[in-house]
C-alpha positions in Angstrom: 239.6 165.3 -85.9 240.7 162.9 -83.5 237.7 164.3 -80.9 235.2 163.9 -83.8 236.5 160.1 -84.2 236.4 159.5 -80.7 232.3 160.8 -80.3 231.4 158.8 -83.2 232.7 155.7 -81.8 231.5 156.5 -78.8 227.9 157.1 -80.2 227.9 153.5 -82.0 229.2 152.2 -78.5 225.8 153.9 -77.0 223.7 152.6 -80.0 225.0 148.7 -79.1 224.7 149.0 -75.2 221.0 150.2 -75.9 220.0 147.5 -78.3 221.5 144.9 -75.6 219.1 146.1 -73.1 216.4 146.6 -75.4 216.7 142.6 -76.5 217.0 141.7 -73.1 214.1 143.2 -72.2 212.5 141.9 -74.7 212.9 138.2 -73.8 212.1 139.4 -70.3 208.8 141.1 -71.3 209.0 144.3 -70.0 207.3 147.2 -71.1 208.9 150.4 -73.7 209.1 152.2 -70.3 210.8 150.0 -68.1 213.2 149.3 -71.2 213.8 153.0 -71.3 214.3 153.4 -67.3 217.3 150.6 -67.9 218.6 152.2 -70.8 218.9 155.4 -69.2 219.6 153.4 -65.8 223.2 152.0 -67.2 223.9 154.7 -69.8 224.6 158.1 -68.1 225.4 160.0 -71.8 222.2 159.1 -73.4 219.1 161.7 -73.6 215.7 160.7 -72.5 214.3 161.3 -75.9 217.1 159.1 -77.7 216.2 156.5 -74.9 212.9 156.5 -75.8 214.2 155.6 -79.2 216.6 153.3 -79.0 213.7 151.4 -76.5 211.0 151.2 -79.0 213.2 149.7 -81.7 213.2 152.9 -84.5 216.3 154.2 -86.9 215.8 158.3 -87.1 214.2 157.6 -90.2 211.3 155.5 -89.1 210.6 158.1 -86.4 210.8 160.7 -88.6 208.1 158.8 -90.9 205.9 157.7 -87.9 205.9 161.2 -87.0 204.4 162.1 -90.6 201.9 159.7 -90.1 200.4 161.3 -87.0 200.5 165.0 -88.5 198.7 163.3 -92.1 196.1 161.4 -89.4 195.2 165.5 -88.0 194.6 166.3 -91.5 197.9 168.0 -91.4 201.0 168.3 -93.8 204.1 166.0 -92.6 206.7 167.9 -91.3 209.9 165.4 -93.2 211.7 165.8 -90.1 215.9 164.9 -91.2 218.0 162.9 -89.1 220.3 165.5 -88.7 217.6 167.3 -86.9 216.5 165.0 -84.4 219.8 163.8 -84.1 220.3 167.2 -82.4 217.1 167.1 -80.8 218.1 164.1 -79.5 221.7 164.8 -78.3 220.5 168.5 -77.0 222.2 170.5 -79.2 218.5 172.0 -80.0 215.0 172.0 -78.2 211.9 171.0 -80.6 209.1 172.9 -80.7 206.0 173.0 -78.6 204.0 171.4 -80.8 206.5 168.9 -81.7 207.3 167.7 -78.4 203.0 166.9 -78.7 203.6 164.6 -81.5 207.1 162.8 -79.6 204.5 162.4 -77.0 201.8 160.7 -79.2 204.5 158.9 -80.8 205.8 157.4 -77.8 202.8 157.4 -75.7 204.4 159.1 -72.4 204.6 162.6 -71.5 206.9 165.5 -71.7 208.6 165.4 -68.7 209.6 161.6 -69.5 210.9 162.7 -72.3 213.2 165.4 -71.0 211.2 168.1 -71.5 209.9 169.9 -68.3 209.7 168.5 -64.9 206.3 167.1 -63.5 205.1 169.1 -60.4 202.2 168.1 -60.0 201.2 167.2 -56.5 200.0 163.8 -55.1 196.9 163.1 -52.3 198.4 160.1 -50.4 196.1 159.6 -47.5 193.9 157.7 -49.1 197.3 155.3 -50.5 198.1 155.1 -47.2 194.9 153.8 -45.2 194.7 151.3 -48.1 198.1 149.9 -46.9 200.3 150.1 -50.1 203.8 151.4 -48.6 205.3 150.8 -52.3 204.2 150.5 -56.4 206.1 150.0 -59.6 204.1 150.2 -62.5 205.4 146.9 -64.1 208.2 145.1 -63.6 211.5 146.6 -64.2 214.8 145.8 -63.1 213.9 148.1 -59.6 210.9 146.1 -59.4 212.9 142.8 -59.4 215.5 143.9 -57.2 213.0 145.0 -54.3 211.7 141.2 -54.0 215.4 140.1 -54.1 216.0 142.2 -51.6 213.1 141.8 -49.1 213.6 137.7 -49.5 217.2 137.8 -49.0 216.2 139.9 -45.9 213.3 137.5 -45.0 213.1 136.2 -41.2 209.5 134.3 -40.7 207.7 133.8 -44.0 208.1 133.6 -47.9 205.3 132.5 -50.0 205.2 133.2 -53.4 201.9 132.6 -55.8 201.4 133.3 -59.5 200.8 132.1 -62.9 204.2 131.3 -64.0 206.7 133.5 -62.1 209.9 133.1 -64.5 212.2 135.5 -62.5 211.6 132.6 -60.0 214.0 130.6 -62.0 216.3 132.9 -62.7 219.8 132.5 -61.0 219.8 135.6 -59.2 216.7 134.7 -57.7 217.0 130.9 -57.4 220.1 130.9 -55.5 218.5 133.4 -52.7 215.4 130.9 -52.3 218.0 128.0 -52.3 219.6 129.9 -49.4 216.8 131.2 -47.1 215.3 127.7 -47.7 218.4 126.7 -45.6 216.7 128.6 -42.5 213.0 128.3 -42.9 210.6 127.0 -44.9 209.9 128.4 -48.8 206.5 127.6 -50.7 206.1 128.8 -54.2 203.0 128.1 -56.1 202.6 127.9 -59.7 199.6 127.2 -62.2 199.5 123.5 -63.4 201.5 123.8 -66.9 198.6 121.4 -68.4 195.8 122.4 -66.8 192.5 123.4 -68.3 192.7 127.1 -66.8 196.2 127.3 -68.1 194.8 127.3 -71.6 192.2 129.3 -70.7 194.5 131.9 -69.7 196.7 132.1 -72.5 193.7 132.4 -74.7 193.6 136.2 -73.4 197.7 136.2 -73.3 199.4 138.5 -76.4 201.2 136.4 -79.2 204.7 136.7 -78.0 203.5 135.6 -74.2 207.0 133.5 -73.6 205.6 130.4 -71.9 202.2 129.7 -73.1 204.3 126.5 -74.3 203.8 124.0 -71.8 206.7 121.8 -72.6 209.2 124.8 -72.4 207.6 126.1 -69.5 208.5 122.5 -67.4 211.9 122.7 -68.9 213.0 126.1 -68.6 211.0 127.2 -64.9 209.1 123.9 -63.6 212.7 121.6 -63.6 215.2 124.7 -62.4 212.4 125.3 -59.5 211.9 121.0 -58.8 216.0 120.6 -58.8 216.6 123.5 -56.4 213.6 122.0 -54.1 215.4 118.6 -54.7 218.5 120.3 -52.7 216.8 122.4 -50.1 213.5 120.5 -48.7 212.3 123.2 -47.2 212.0 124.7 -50.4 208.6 123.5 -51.3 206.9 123.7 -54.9 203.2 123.4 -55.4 201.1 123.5 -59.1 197.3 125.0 -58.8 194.6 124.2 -61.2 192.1 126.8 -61.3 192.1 130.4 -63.0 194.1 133.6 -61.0 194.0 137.0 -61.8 197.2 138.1 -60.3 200.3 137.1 -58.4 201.0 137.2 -55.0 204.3 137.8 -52.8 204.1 137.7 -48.9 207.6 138.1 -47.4 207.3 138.6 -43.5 204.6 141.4 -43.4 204.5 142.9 -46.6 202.2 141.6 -49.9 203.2 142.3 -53.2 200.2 141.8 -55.8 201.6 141.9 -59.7 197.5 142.4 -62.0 197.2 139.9 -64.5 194.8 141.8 -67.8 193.6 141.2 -70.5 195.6 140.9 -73.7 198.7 142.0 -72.1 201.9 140.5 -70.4 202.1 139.8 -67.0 205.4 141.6 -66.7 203.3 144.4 -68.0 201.1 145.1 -65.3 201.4 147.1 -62.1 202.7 146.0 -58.9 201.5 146.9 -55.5 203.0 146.5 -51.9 200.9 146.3 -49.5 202.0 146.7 -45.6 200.5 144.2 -42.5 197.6 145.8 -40.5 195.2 146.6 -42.8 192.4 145.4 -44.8 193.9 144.9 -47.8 196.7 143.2 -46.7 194.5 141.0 -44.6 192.4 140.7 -47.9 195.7 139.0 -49.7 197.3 137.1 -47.0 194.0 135.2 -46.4 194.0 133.9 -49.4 197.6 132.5 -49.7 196.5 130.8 -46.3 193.4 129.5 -48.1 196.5 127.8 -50.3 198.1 126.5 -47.6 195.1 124.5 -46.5 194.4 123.4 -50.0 197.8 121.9 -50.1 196.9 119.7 -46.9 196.4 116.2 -47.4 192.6 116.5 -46.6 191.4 119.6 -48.9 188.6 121.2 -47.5 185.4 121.7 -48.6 183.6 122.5 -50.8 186.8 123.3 -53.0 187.4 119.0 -52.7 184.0 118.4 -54.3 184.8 121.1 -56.5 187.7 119.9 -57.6 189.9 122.5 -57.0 193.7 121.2 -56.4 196.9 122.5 -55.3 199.4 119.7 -54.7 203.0 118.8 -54.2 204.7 119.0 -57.6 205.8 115.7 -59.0 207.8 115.3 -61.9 206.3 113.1 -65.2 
């Protein structure tokens, strides 16, 4: 009795720590995915498939009713799957069946393996990754994601320069007080798009609803200000507003680029990102633009971008 008390609390205790991340990754905008990868990350006694779950937001019985709604869309009778049989599907007490582990995979969009089903052994051509450049990829942004470019600007020794649309993590304490610091030893530009900006709105015309900062106003208060007042301490950490349309983000630190894509329709924090390596093309390809940045920012813009009107300047508080 006192073992069956015990798992029950301890299967509500699982049930709150997933939600937790799941909200959190919410208000950070990452993906199902990269919510399940921290749920599974930080909870060692939790399933892939009840990950999967507990990351997309469903009680047993919505899945089970979701699940009915694919078979009836096949022309197909609903299965009524119980709770107390996904609940041991779910814990491993039992294995679904082939065709079931389809419909988990329609359900949740992903494939067996990713659900704990099988192992993916498929094998990958990388020579062709390689002469391109990219010595590392996350398919959105993720906690691992975050914690590389922590890592490679806290390890930073000639260059950071940071570009993007509105690049929140920037502002984030974790990440702010590692600018703050290597701005103490060199110099630190970050470039964000002009909160009030024509292309701005442009841009968030193609965001999805629950894009975070299409609000200009919060945007200035919650990552503009944090960014301004750590600048306001370290000099060297310079901040710069842009006024015309981008279609990704770009991190150089020392000699490697990360590019975050920017679609259509989706969050930023949605779409893959790329590292590229110094000595080839592509890299070349990136870093020449953040130096075409650098001379925009000059107090004689060149042309024809002047004529143009095409601005990146100093940011200035209202």
């Amino acid at each position: 009795m006192a073992a069956t008390r015990a798992n029950v609390q301890r299967r509500r205790q699982i049930e709150r720590e997933a939600n937790e991340i799941r909200l959190d990754g919410i208000r950070r905008g990452l993906t199902v995915e990269a919510i399940v990868e921290g749920i599974t990350r930080k909870i060692s006694d939790i399933t892939p498939l009840e990950a999967w779950r507990f990351a997309s937001g469903y009680d047993r019985s919505e899945v089970s009713a979701r699940l009915d709604a694919l078979y009836e869309a096949d022309g197909l009778q609903p299965p009524h799957i119980d709770a107390a049989v996904l609940c041991r599907w779910e814990l491993g007490d039992r294995r679904p069946s082939n065709e079931r582990i389809e419909y988990f995979c329609r359900l949740y969009r992903t494939r067996p393996d990713r659900l704990g089903f099988g192992t993916d052994h498929s094998p990958g051509d990388v020579a062709h990754v390689q002469r391109a450049g990219i010595v590392d990829a996350f398919p959105f942004t993720s906690e691992e994601s975050e914690q590389d470019l922590v890592q490679r600007i806290s390890a930073a020794r000639e260059r950071i320069n940071l570009f993007g649309l509105t690049r929140s993590f920037y502002a984030s304490d974790t990440v702010l007080s590692v600018l703050k610091k290597k701005a103490r030893t060199m110099d630190v530009n970050v470039y964000v798009m002009d909160p009030y900006c024509e292309s701005r709105k442009d841009r968030y015309r193609i965001e999805p609803a629950d894009a975070a900062m299409e609000d200009p106003e919060r945007y200035v208060r919650e990552i503009i200000r944090p960014l301004r007042a750590a600048s306001d301490e370290e000099p060297r950490l310079r901040l710069y507003l842009f006024d015309f349309p981008c279609s990704f983000a770009m991190e150089e630190v020392d000699g490697v680029v990360r590019v975050m894509m920017y679609g259509h329709g989706r969050r930023g924090t949605h779409g893959p990102i790329i590292v590229f390596g110094e000595g080839t093309s592509s890299h070349a390809y990136f870093v020449e633009q953040l130096r075409w940045l650098e001379r925009l920012s000059s107090d004689d813009s060149p042309e024809p971008w002047k004529s143009k009107g095409v601005r990146v300047r100093p940011f200035d508080l209202w």
